[in-house]
C-alpha positions in Angstrom: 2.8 -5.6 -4.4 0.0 -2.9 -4.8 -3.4 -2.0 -3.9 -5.6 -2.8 -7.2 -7.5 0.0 -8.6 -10.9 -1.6 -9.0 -13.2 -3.7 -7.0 -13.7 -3.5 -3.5 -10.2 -3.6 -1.7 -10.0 0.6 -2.7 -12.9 1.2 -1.5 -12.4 3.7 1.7 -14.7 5.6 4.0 -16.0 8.4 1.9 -15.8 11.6 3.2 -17.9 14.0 0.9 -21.2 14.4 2.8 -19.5 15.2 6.4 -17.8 17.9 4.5 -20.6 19.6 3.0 -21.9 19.3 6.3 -18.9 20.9 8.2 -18.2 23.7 5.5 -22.1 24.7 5.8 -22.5 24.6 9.6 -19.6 26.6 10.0 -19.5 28.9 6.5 -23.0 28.1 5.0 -26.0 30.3 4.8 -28.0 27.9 3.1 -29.5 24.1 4.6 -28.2 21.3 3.4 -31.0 20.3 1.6 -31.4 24.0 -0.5 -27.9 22.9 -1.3 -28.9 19.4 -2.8 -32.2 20.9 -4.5 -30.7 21.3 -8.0 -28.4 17.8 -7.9 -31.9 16.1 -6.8 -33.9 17.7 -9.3 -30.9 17.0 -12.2 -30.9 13.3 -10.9 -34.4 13.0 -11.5 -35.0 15.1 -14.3 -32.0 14.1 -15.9 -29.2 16.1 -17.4 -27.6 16.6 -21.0 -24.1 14.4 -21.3 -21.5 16.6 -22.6 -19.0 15.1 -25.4 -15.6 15.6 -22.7 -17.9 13.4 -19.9 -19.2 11.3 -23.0 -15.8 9.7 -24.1 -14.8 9.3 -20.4 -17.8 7.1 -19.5 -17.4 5.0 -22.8 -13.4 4.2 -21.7 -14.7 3.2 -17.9 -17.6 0.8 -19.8 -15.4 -2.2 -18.9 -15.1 -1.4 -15.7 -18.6 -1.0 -15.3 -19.7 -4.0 -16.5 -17.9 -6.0 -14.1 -20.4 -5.0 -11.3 -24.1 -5.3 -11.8 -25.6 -2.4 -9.9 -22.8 -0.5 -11.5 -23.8 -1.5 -15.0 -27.7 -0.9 -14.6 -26.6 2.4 -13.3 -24.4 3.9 -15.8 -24.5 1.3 -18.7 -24.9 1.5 -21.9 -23.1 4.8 -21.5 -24.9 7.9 -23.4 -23.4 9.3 -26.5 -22.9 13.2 -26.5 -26.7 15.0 -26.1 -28.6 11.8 -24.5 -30.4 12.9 -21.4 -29.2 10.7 -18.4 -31.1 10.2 -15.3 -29.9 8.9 -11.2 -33.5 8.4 -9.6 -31.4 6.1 -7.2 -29.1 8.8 -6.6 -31.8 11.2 -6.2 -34.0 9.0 -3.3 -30.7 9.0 -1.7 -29.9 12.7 -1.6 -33.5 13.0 -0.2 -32.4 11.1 2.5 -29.5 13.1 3.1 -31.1 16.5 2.5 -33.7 15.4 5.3 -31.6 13.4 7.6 -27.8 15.3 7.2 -24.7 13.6 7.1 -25.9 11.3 10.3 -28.3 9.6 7.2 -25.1 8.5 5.5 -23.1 7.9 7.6 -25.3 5.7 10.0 -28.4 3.8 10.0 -29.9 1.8 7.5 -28.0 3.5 4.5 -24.6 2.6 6.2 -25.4 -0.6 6.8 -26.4 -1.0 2.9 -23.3 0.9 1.8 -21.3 -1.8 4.2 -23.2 -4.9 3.0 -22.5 -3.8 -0.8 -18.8 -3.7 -0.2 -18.1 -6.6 2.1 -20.6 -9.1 -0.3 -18.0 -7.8 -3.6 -15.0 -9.0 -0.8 -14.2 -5.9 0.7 -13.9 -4.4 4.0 -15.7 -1.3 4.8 -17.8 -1.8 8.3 -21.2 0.1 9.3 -19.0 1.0 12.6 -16.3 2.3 9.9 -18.8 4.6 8.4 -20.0 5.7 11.7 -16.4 6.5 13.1 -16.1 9.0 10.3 -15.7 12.6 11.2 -14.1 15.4 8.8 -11.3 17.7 10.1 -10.7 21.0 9.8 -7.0 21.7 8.9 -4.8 24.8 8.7 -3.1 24.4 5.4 0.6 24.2 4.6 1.9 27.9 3.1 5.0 29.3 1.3 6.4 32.6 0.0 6.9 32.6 -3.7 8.0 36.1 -4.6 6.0 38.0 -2.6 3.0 36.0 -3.0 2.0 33.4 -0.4 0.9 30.1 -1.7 -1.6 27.8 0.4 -1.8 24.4 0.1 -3.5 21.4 1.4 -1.8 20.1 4.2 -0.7 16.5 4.1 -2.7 13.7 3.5 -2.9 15.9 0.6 -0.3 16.2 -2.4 -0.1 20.1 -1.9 3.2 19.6 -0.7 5.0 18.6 -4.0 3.1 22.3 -5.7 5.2 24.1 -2.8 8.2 22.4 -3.0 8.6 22.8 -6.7 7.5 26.4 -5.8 10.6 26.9 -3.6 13.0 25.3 -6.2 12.2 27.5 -9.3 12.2 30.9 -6.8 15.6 30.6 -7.2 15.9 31.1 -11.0 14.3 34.1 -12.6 11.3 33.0 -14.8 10.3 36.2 -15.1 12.8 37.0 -18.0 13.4 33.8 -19.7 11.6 33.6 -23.4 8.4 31.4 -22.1 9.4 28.9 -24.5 13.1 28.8 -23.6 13.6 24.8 -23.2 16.2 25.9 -20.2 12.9 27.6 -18.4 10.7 24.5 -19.1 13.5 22.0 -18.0 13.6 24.4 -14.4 10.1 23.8 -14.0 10.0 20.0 -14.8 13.1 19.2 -12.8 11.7 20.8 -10.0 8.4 19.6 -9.9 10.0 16.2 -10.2 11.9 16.4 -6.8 8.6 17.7 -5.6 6.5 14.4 -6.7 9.5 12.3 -5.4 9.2 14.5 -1.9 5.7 14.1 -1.9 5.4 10.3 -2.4 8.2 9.9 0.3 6.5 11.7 2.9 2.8 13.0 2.3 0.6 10.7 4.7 -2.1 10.6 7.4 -0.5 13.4 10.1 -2.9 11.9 13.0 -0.4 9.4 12.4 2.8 10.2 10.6 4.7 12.7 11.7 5.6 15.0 8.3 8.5 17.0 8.8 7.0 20.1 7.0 9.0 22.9 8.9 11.9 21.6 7.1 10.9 20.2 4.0 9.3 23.6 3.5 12.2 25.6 4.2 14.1 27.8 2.0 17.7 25.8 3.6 16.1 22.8 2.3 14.9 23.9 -1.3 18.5 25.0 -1.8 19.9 22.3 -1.4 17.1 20.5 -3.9 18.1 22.9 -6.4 21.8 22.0 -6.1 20.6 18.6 -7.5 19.5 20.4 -11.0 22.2 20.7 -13.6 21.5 22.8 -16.8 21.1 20.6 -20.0 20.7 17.5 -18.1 17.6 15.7 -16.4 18.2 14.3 -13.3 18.2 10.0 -13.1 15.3 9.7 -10.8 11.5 8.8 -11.2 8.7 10.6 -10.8 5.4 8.9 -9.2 3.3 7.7 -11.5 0.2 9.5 -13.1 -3.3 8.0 -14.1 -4.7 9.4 -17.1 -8.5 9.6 -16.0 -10.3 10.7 -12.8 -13.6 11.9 -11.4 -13.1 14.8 -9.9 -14.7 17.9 -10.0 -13.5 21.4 -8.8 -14.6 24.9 -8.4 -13.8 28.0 -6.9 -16.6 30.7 -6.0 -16.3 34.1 -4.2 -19.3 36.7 -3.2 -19.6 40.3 -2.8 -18.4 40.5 0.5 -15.0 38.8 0.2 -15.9 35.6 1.3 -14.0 32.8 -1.9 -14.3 28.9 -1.6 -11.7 26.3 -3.2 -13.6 23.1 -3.4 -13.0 19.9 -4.8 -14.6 16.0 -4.6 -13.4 13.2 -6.1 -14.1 9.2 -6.9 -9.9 9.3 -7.9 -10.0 7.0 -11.0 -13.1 7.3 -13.6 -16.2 5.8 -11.6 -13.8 5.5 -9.1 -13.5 1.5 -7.9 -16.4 0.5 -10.4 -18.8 -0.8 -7.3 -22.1 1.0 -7.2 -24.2 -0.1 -4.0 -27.6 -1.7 -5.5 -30.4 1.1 -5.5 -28.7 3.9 -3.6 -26.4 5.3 -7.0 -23.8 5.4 -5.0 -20.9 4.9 -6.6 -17.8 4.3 -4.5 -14.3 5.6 -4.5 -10.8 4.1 -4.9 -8.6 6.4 -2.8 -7.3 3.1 -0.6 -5.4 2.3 -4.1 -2.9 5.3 -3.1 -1.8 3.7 0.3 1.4 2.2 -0.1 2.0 -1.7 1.2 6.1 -0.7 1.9 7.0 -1.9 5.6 8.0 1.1 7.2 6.8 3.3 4.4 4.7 6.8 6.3 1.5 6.0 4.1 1.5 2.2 4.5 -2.2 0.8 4.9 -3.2 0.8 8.3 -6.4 0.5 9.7 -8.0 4.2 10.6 -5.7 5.8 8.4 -6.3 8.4 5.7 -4.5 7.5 2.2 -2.5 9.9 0.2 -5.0 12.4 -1.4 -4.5 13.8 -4.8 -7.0 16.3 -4.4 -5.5 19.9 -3.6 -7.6 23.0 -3.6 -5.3 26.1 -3.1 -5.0 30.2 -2.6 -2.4 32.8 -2.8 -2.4 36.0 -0.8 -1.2 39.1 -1.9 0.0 41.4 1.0 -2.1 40.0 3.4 -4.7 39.4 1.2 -6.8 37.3 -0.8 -5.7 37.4 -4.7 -6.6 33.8 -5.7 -9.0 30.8 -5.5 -7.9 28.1 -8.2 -7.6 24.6 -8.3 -6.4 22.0 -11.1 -8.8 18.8 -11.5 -6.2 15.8 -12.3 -5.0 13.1 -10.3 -1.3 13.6 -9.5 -1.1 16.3 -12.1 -2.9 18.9 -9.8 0.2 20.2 -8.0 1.9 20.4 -11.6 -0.8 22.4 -12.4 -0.3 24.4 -9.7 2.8 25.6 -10.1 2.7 26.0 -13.5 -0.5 28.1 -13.5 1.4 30.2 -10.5 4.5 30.6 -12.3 2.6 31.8 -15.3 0.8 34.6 -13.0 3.4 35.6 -11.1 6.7 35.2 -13.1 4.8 36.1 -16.5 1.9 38.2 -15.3 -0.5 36.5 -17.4 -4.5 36.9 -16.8 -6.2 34.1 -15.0 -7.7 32.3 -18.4 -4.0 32.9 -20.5 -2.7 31.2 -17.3 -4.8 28.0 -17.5 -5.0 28.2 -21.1 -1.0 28.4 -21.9 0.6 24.7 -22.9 1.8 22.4 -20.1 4.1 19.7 -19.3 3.3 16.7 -17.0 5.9 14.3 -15.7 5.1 10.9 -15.4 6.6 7.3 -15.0 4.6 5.0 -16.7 6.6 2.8 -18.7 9.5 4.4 -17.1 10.1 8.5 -16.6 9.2 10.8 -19.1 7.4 13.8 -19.5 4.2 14.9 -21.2 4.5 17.4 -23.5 1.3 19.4 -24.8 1.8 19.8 -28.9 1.1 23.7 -28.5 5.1 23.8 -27.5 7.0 24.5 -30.0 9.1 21.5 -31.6 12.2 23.0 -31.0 11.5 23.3 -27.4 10.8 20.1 -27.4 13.5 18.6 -29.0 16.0 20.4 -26.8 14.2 19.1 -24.0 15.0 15.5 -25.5 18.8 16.2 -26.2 18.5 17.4 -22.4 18.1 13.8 -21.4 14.6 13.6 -20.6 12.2 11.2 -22.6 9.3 13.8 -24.1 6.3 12.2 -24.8 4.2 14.9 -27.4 0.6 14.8 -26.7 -2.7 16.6 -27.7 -2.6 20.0 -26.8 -6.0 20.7 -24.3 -5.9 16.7 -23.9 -7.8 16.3 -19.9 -4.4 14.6 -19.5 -3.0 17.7 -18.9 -5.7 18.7 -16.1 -8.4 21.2 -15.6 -8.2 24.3 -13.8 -10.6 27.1 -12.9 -9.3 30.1 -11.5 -10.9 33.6 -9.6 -8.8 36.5 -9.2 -9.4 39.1 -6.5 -8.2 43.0 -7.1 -8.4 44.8 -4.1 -8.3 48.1 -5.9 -11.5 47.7 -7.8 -13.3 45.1 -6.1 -13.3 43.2 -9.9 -13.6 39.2 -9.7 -11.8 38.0 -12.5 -12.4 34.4 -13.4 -11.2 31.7 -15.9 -12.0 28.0 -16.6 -9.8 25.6 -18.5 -10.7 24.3 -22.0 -9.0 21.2 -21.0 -12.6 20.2 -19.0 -15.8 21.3 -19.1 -16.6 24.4 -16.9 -17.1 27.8 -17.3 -16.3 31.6 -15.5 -19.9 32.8 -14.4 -20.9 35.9 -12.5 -24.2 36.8 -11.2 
């Protein structure tokens, strides 16, 4: 039994506007509405489709179709170039931009983002959408050579990056050929018993009691690590991993030190495929990662957060800020992580090598394997494979393999250096 993926059952309170609201009142020196000025005025005006966005939105055309609002918003879907416009999703960040999160959240837009769901089926309630208030959360942290790695504390999936963090500390990267297949079995071994920690116990904390103290000690990663045998992959499963998402993410820092890592999310492509009738809203399918297990910590409950996939993250260097990165991806964004860590730290590579080198992704559709970009050598490969584990070559730079954008901090210079992964579309800007 399982949650579907489309249609209205997924669909769960969205929590995007409160937290633009939250990180501005607190952090922001702008209103909310300067904030929403260029996403109105792209909405209206339209913007150019990109050929990356372009063959997404032509594999989600059959789940668009299946909802009308949904298909006279985003159907037919443009071909590389073509201009497309939201002027429903425009008129309804006006609303928001003059109102604030209070204009989503209740009154008469509520009530139409309720009435949308529930005539599709579903569940979501006006008094659900009014309940809604975001959090502010201290995230979870590790040591990983020095460096201290923070995550997104549960609900999120940071967990499984720090895990896998603490399991390779204990084998030295740092002089092991980069494409040694012992190095790259390390890392995938490890970030396996991360994914299996992470779907075991990342769920709601308000109410699940995570036992991070000790899954996040170094006791416990040792005794993880006992579990990895050289030349031989371990016979367990890794969660599974869906190949497209909505998400976008980005990191930003100013002159005076201040550094963001933000990221928002529908989960799937067009997330659940329902678009409420005139508002362009399209709504997310994060209730698809609750689990229906008896007992289970993320079982579906009513007033309970899901198990997140989206994980921005820093490192500190001494006390102090050295990165803002994040990797776009579904449940390949703590993989991300720790290989785009491992390659900074362990290999001392520059922010754009880091996020450009090739990357593995373990996954257990069909039953386990791992993802393998082409850019690895065959030989690596193929030892990989006499290692026991089931390697799956695909296109090197496929989204697959997620997309990462990274800014690095010297303190020394005061120098930002960025870098943006060619796996998605993005870019390293100063001004």
């Amino acid at each position: 039994r399982e949650i579907p993926l489309t249609g209205p059952l997924p669909v769960t309170v969205p929590g995007t506007v409160s937290g633009w609201a939250a990180l501005l009142e607190r952090c922001g020196t702008l209103s909310l509405a300067e904030c929403l000025a260029p996403a109105i005025q792209a909405a209206e005006e339209g913007f150019a489709v990109s050929e990356r966005i372009s063959a997404g939105w032509q594999r989600s055309t059959e789940k668009l179709a299946r909802d009308e609002a949904a298909a006279q918003t985003y159907l037919p879907a443009p071909r590389p170039g073509e201009i497309h416009h939201q002027p429903d999703l425009a008129r309804t960040f006006r609303l928001v931009a003059e109102g604030g999160a209070d204009a989503f959240y209740q009154g008469p837009l509520a009530r139409q983002i309720a009435a949308a769901v529930q005539a599709r089926g579903g569940y979501l309630a006006a008094e659900d959408l009014a309940a809604h208030t975001a959090t502010w959360d201290a995230p979870i942290r590790t040591a990983y050579r020095g460096v201290e790695i923070l995550e997104h504390p549960p609900n999120g999936q940071g967990l499984a990056a720090l895990l896998a963090l603490n399991v390779v500390e204990g084998y030295d990267l740092g002089n092991m050929d980069y494409y040694d297949p012992a190095r790259w079995h390390l890392l995938v071994e490890a970030m396996r018993l991360g994914m299996v920690d992470a779907g075991r116990y990342v769920a709601d904390p308000a109410l699940v009691d995570v036992p991070l103290a000790e899954l996040l000690s170094k006791e416990y990663a040792a005794g993880r690590r006992a579990l990895i045998q050289a030349g031989r992959s371990l016979p367990l499963a890794a969660p599974g991993s869906p190949e497209h998402r909505d998400t976008a993410y980005l990191a930003v820092a100013d002159a005076r030190g201040n550094a963001v890592s933000f990221i928002n999310s529908l989960y799937y492509g067009f997330g659940s495929g329902l678009v409420v009738p005139g508002t362009g809203i399209c709504m997310q399918n994060r209730g698809a990662c609750f689990s229906l297990e008896p007992g289970h910590p993320n079982v579906l409950a009513g007033g309970k957060r899901p198990y997140h996939t989206i994980i921005p993250a820093m490192a500190l260097r001494d006390g102090r800020l050295w990165l803002s990165f994040g990797v776009m991806g579904g449940f390949m964004q703590p993989q991300g992580h720790l290989q785009v860590v491992v390659n900074m730290v362990d290999h001392g590579l520059d922010p754009q090598a880091a996020l450009d080198a090739p990357r593995f992704r373990v996954d257990e559709r069909g039953g386990p394997r791992v993802a393998v970009e082409t850019a690895v050598p065959l030989k690596t490969r193929k030892a990989l494979a006499a290692f026991g584990h089931r390697v799956v070559p695909e296109t090197t730079f496929d989204p697959g393999f997620g997309g990462g954008q990274i800014i690095a901090f010297d303190p020394q210079t005061g120098v930002l250096w960025g870098g943006s992964d060619p796996r998605k579309d993005g870019c390293a800007v100063g001004w």
